[in-house]
C-alpha positions in Angstrom: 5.0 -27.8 -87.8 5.8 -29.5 -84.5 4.4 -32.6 -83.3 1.8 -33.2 -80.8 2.1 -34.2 -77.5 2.7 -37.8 -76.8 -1.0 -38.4 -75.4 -1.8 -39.1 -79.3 -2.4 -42.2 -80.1 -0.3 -44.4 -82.2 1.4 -47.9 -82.4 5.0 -47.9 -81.2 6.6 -49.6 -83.9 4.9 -47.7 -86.3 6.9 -45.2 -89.1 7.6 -41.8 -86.8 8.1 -38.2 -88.7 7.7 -34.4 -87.4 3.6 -35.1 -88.1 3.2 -38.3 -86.6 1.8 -38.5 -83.3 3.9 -40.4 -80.5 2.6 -42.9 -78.9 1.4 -42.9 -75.3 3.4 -45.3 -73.5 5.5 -43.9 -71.0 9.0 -45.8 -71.1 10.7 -47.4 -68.1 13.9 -45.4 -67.7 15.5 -48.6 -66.1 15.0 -51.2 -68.9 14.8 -48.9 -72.1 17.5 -49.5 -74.6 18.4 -46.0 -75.4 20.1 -43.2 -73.9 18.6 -38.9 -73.7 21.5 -37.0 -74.0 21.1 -33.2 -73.1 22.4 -30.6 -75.7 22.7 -26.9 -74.0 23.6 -24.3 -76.1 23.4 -20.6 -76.3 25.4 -17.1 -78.1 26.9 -18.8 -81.1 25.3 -22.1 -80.8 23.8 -22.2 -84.0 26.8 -23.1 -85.7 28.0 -25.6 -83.1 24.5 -27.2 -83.6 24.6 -27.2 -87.3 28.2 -28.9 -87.0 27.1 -31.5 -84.4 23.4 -32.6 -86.6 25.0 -32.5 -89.9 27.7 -34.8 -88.7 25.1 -38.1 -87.5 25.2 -40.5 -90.0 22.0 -40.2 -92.2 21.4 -44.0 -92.0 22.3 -45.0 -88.3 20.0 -46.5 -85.8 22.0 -44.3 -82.7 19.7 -45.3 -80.3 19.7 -41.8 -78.9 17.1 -39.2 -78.0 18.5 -35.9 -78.4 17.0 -32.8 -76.3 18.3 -29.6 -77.3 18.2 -26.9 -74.7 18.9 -23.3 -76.4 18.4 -19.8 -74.2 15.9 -18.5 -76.4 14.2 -15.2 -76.6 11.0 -15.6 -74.8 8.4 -13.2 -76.8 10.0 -14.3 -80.2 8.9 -17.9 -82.1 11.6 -20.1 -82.2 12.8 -20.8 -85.7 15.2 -23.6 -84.4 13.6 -26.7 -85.3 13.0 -25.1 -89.0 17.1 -24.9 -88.9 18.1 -27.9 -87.5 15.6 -30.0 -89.9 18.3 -28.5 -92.9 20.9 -30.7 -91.3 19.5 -34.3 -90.3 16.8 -36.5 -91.9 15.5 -37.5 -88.3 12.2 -35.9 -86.7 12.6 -32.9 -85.0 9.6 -31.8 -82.6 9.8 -28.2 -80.5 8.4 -29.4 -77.2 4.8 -30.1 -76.2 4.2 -30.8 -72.5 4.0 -34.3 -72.1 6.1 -35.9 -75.1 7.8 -39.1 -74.4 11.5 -38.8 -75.3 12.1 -41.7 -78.2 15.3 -42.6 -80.1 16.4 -41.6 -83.2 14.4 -38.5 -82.4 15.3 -34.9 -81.6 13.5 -32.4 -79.1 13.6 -28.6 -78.8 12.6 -26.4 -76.0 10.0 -23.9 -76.7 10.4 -20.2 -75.9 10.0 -18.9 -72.5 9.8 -22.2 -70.5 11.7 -24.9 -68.5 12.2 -28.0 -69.4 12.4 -31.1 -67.1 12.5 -35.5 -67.9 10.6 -37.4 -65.2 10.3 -41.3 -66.1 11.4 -40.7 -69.8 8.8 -37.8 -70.0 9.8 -34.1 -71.5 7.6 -32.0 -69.4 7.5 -28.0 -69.5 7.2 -25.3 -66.9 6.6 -21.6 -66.5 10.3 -20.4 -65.7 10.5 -19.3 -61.9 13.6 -16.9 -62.6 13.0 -13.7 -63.8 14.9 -13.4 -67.2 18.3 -12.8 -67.6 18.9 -15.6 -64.2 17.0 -18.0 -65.9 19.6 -21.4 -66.2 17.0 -23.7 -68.4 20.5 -25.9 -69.3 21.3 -26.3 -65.6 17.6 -27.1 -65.1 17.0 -29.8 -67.7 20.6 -31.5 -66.9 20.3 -31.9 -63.2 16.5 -33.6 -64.2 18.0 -35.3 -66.5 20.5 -36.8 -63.9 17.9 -37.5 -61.7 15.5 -39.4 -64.3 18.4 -41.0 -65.7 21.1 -42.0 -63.3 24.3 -43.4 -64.5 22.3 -43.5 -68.1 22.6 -39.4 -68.4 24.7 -38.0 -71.0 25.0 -34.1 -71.3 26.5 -32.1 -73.6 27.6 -28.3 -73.4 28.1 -25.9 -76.5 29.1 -22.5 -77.3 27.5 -20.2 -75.2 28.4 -17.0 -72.5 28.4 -17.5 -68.7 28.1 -20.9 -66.8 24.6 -22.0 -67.4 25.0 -26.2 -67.5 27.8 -26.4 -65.1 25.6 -27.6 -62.1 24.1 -29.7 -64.5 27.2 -31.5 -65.4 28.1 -31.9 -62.0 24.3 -33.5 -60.9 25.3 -35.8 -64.6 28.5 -37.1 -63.2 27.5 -37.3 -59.3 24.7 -40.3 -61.2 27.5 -41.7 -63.1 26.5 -40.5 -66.2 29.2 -38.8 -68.8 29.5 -35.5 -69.8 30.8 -33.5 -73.3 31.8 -30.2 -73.9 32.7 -28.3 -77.3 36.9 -27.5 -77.4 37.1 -23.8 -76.6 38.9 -23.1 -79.9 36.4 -23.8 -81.7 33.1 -21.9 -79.8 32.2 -18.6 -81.0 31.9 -17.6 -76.9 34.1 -20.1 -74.7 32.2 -19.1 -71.6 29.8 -22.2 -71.1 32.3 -25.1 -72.6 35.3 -23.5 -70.2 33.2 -23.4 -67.0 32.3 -26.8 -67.8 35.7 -28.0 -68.1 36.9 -26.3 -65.2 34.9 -28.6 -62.8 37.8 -31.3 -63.8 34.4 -33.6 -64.7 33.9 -33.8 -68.4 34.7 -36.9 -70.1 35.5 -35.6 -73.9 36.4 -32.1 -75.2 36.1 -32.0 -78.7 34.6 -30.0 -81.6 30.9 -30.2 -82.3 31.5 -31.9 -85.7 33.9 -35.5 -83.5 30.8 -35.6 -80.9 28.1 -37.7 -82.6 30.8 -40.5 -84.0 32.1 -40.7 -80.0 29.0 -40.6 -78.4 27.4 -43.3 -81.0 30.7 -44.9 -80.0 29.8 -44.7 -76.6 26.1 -45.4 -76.4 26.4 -48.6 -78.1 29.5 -49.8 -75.9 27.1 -48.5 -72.4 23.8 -49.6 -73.8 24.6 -52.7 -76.0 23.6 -55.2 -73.0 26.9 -55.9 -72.0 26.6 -58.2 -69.0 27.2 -55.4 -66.0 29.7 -56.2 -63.3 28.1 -57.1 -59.1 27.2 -56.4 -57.1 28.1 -59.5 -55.5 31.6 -59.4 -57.9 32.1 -62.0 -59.7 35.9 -63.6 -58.4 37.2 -62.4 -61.5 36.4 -58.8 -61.3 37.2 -58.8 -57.1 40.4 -60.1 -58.4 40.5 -57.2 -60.6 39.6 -54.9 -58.4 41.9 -55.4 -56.0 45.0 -55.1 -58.6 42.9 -51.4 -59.6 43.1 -50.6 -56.1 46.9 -51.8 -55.6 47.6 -48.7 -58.6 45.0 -46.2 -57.3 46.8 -46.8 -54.0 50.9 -46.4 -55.8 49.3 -43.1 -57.6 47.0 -40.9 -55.3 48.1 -43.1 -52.2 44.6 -43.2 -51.4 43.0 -46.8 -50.5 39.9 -47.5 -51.9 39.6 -51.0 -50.9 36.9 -50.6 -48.4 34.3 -48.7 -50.7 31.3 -50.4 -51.8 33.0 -52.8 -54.3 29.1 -52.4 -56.4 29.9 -48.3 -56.7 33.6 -48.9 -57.3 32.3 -51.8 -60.2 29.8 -49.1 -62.1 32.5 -46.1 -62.2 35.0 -48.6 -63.5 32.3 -49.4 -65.9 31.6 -46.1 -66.8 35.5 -45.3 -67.1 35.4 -48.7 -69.6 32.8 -47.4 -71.5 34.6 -44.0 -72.1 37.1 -45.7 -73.8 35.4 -48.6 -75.4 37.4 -51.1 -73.3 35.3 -54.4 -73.5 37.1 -56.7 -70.6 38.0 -55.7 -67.3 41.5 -57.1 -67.5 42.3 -54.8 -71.1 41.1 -52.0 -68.7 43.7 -53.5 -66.0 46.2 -53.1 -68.4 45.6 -49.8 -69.6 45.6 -48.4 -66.1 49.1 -49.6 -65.5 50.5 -48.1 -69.1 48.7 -44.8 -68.9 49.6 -42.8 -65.2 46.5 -40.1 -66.6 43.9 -42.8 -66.9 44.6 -43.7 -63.5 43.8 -39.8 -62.2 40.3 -39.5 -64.2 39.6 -43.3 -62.4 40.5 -40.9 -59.1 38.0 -38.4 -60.2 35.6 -40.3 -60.8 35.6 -42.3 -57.9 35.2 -39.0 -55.8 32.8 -37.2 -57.3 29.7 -37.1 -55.1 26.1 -35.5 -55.1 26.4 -31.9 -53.2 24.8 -28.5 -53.5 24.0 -25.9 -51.4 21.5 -26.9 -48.7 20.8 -29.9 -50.0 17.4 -32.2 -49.1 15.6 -29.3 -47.7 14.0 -31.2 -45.0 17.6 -32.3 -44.0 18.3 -28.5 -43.3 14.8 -27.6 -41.7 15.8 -30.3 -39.2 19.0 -28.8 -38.6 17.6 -25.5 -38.6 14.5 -26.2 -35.9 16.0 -28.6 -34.0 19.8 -28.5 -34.2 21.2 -26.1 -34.2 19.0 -24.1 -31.8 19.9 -26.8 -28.9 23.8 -27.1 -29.8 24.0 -23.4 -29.3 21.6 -22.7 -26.4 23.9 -25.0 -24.2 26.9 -23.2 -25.3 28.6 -20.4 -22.9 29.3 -16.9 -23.6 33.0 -17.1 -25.1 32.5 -20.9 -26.0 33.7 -22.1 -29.5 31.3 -24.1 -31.6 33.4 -26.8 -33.4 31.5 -28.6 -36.6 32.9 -32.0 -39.1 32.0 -31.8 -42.6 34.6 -34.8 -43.7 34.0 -35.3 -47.8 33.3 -32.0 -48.3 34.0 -31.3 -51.8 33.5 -28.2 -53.2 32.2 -27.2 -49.9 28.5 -26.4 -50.5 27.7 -28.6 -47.6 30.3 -26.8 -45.1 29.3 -23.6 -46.0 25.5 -24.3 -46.0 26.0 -25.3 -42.3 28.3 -22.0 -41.7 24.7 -20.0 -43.0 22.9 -21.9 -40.8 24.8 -21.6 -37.9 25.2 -17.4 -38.6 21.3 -16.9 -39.0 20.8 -18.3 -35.6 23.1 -16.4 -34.1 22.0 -13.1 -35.7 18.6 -14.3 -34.2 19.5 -14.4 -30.9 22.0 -12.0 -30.7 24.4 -14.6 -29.4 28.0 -14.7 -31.3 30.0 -17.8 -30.9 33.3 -18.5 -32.7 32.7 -21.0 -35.1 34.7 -23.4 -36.7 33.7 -25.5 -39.4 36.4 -28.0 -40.4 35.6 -29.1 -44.0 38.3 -31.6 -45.6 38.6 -33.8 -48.8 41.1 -35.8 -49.7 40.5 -33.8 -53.3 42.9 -31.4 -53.3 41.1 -29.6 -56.4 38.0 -30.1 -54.9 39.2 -28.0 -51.9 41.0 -25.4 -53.5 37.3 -24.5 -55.3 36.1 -24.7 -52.0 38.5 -22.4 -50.2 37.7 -20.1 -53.3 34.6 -19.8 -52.6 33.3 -19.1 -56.0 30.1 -20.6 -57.3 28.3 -20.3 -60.6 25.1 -18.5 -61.3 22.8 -21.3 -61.1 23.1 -22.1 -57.4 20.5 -19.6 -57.2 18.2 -22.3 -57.6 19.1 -23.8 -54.3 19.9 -20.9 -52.7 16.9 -18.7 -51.4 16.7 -14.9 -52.7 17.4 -13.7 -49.3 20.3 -15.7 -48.8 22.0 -14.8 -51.8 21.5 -10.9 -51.4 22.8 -11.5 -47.4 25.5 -14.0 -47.6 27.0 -13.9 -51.3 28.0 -11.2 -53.7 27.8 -11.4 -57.4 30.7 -11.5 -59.2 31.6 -9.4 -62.4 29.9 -10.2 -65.6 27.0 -11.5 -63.1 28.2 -15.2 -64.0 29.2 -16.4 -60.7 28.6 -15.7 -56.7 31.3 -15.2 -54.1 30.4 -16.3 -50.3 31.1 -13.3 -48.2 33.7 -13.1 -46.1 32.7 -13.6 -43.0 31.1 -17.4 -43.7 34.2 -17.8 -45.6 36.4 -17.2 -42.4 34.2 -19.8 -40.5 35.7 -22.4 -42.5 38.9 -24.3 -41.8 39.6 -26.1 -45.3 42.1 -28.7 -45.8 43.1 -32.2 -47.3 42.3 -35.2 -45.4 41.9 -39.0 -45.6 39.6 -40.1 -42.7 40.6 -43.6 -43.5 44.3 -42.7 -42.6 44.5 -39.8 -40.9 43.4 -38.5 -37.3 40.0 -36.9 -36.9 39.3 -33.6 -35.3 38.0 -33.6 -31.5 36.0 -31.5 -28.9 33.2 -31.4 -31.7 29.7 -30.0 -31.6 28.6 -31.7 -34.5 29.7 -34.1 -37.7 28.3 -34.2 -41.4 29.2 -37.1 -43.0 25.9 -37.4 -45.4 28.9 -37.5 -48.6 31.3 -40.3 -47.1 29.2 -42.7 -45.1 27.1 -44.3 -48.3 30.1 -44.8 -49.9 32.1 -47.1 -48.0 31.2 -50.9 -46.6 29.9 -51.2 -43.4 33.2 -52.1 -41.2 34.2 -48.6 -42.4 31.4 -47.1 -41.5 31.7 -48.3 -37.8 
């Protein structure tokens, strides 16, 4: 029997079980003491599900809501809330539209629907996809990150193909922190390993050594320990500045004119991860452990991007751009376009499409170059790759998947084509230290400019 939907009535401090209705309040995801962590799963997650539930402690107050995404069989009932009930005493509802997530409290997706969190809300919707491109993990994680913010915690088991990794990428881009099962021990490696190869996630272990870490975690993140700025204290701009002096000996990247309140939250984050209470134990465990300081590094760059992202951004460029940039170009001209902090070049090659599509419309072929540096050297060899997972295919329109990228073997991943490929001139850069490109048509710098103080910007 599952519980009903959170419009029930119902006091919220009263005794909660499978039966009980939830009460109506909606929580404020800004002030509420607990965190939603996202569980995807898929083939052989049952185990890896079984091993993660029997291992929270019977008696703990976690203070974590636990939503477990599963790709289920959407004409068959879902017997998964009968199994995971064997392994936990806490209540375990399958999904009505409208339930409010609430601690100590564990959520399953229904058959043959998408799930989404908006202000602490689980809401369902008819799936869009047709089946077999349906990514509900990727789905629920990226609304998670957005409902969330630096508060999101995702999780990725066993499963086949990539479903989650887009996900884990929206998690981390928020500042939230991300787990993934060790690949020894999945039955199918495919989920957890495409995870892990985004360089992102924050603990790889078996399903049984997540809940002590993420209780671990949640109570060191959660527990109202006083946050750092913005404006710093003098203490932790002190700090800083010594965190900088190492990033700087290390990646020889200067990160001293960021916004000091970004840098503050991922060192906090980074804190967190490994239960470091004060910012000068932290200090000192940068300088006696070189690897720390590289996951800082990572951290620090990881940005927001997908393909064609904030639509109306794009329909500008589309309508009114790009249409004048190329219309006062001569036959034989070169079109020259910026992307600095490119990433994983989503961005860059989203402009390259753009830019194609025009031209194709007007039967007017310019040589186009679209400079797209990083000064993540991982982040631009994926890009130069040019390999993405299934799941853009939620940003990325039918059409423009069928015309511009091919799928890959095993159906797990798209390729751009060539020819937008070519467009592209990848490379590292720092714009802080090194030269910038000239004779340009246009610049995207959406990923660099809100990260840095405003002298920089200038």
């Amino acid at each position: 029997m599952t519980g009903p939907p959170a419009a029930g009535g119902g006091e919220p401090d009263a005794p909660r079980d499978a039966d009980s209705p939830q009460p109506a309040k909606t929580p404020d995801p800004t002030t509420s003491a607990f965190a939603i962590v996202g569980i995807g799963a898929s083939a052989g997650g049952l185990s890896a599900i079984e091993a993660f539930f029997s291992a929270l402690p019977a008696e703990a107050n976690t203070g974590i809501s636990f939503v477990l995404i599963q790709h289920l069989a959407p004409d068959h009932k879902s017997i998964l809330s009968d199994l995971v009930r064997r392994y936990t005493p806490l209540p375990v509802f399958e999904v009505e539209d409208g339930m409010v997530a609430r601690p100590d409290s564990i959520y399953i997706i229904p058959p043959n629907r998408d799930m989404a969190l908006l202000n602490g809300v689980l809401q369902l919707l008819e799936p869009s996809a047709p089946r077999g491109q349906r990514m509900p993990i990727d789905f629920f994680f990226r609304s998670l990150a957005h409902d969330q913010h630096d508060r999101a915690i995702c999780i990725v088991l066993s499963g086949t193909g990539s479903d989650g990794t887009l996900g884990v990428r929206a998690v981390k881009g928020e500042g939230g922190i991300v787990m993934a099962q060790s690949p020894e021990s999945t039955e199918y490696d495919g989920m957890p390993r495409a995870a892990i190869a985004t360089g992102l996630v924050d603990y790889v272990l078996p399903p049984a050594e997540m809940p002590a870490q993420l209780i671990a975690y949640v109570a060191h993140a959660f527990g109202g320990r006083r946050r750092m700025g913005p404006p710093p204290l003098p203490v932790v701009e002190d700090a800083l500045k010594k965190i900088f002096v190492l990033l700087r000996a290390q990646t020889k990247h200067d990160f001293s004119r960021y916004k000091q309140s970004t840098i503050a939250r991922r060192v906090e984050r980074r804190m967190a991860v490994h239960q470091i209470e004060r910012l000068d134990e932290y200090l000192r465990y940068l300088q006696q452990t070189p690897s720390e300081v590289n996951s800082l590094f990572r951290d620090l760059l990881i940005g927001v991007t997908s393909f064609f992202r904030d639509p109306q951004a794009f329909a500008a460029l589309e309508e009114k751009v790009v249409p004048r940039l190329l219309a006062a170009k001569e036959a034989g001209e070169s079109v020259r376009v910026w992307v600095p902090a490119c990433s994983t070049g989503e961005e860059a090659y989203s402009i390259a499409i753009v830019l194609q599509e025009r031209m194709d419309a007007t039967k007017h072929h310019f040589k186009v170059q679209v400079f797209a540096t990083d000064i993540d050297a991982k982040a631009i060899d994926q890009a130069r790759a040019g390999v993405y997972p299934a799941s853009i295919a939620a940003d990325v329109s039918p059409e423009r998947l069928a015309r511009f990228f091919a799928p890959e073997p095993g159906g797990n991943a798209y390729r751009i084509h060539k020819g937008i490929r070519d467009m592209l001139v990848l490379s590292e850069q720092d714009v802080i230290r090194d030269p910038p490109f000239s004779k340009l048509d246009l610049v995207s710098c959406r990923n660099f400019l809100i990260y840095v103080e405003g002298d920089l910007q200038k």
